[in-house]
C-alpha positions, 0 to 999 in steps of 0.5 A, spaced: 536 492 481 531 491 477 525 497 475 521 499 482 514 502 479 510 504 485 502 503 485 498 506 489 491 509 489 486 512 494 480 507 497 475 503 493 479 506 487 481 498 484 489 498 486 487 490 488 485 489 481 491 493 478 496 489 482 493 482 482 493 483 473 499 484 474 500 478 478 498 475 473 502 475 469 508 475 472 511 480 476 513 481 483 508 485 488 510 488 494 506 490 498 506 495 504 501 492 508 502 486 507 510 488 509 506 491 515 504 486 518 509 481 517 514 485 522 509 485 528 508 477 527 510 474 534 517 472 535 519 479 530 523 484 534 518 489 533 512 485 536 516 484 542 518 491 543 511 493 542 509 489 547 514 491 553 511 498 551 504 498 551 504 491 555 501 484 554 494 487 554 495 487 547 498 481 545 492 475 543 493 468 547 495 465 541 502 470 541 499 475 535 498 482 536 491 485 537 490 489 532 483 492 534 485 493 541 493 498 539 489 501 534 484 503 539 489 506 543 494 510 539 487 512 535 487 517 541 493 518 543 498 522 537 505 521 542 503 513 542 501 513 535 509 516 534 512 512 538 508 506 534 511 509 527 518 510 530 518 503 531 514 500 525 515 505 520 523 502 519 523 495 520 517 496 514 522 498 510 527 494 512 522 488 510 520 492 504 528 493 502 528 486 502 524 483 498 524 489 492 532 487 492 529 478 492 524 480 486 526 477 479 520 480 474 522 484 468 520 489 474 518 489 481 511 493 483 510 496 491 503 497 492 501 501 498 495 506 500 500 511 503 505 511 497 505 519 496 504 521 504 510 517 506 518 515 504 516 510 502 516 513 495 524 513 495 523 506 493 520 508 486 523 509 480 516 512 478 510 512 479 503 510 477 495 512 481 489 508 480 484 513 479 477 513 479 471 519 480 471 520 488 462 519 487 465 512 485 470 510 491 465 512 495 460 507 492 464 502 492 467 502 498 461 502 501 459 496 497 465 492 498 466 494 506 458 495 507 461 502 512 456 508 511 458 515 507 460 519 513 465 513 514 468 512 507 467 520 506 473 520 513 477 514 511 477 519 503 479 526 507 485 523 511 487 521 505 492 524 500 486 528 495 486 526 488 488 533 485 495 531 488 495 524 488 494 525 480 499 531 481 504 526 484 503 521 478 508 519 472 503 515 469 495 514 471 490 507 469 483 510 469 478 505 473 471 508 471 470 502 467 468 494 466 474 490 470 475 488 462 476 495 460 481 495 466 485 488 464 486 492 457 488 498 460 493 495 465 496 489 460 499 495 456 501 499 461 504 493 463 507 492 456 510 500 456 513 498 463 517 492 460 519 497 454 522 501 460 526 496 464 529 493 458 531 500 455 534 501 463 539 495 463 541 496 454 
């Protein structure tokens, strides 16, 4: 299997941007969230026994499930939100598993918001953060999502805190800059990460 190098970055931080560089220039992104929603998509097992559980209340008339109504729900009780992740948390691997091993790029990318605070850090042969200056995550967060402070500044406290994102991480790419600046930076981090899967299959 081909170099898994998992990309991940706190709110506003330009993990986007990385994977879409990346993208560019031809390598496979797997994303987490995007695996997340392809499991609850109607006529998957997962939406059906969500369903059977918390009803067809939150199942929209075109089949899809109705995100705002479940989060509304497990927000306010823990023993519902467990029972969710019991039940997504493996069938998101399973879909993650699948197309790491589909990937056909010198190296493949998952990207996921919750790289560190999950398992799905075994999937990694290494690890690079996005960081910027926790001043500009709020900014541009509240710039891109117009949310106010107080709700970046929840969204930021229930993630992983920079000084143990940074710790966690075997390669960083600083964002403070221009896209331009950014593009430079991930452009070299991408010739270091075909250096390394070259020297992994030698």
């Amino acid at each position: 299997m081909a170099l898994v190098v998992g990309i991940t970055g706190g709110i506003g931080s330009g993990k986007s941007a990385v994977t879409d560089r990346l993208a560019q220039l031809g390598i496979t992104i797997v994303d987490a969230d995007v695996a997340a929603r392809i499991v609850v998509e109607p006529g998957q097992p997962a939406l059906e026994a969500i369903a059977d559980h918390f009803g067809t209340g939150i199942i929209q008339h075109d089949g899809s499930l109705d995100r705002v109504a479940l989060r509304k729900i497990v927000f306010e009780n823990p023993d519902e939100r467990q029972w969710l992740e019991s039940v997504t948390h493996p069938a998101i691997r399973k879909e993650i598993t699948r197309q790491l091993d589909s990937a056909d790029s010198p190296y493949v990318v998952l990207s996921s918001p919750l790289l560190l605070e999950t398992s799905q850090n075994n999937f990694v042969d290494l690890v690079v953060v996005v960081d910027v200056p926790e001043s500009v995550q709020l900014e541009r967060t509240m710039t891109r999502d117009d949310n106010n402070a107080e709700l970046v500044h929840q969204i930021m406290a229930a993630q992983l805190s920079r000084d143990d994102r940074l710790g966690a991480a075997d390669m960083v790419i600083d964002n403070s800059g221009s896209l331009e600046n950014l593009y430079q930076r991930v452009d070299l981090l991408h010739e270091q990460l075909v250096a390394k899967a070259s020297a992994l299959e030698a």
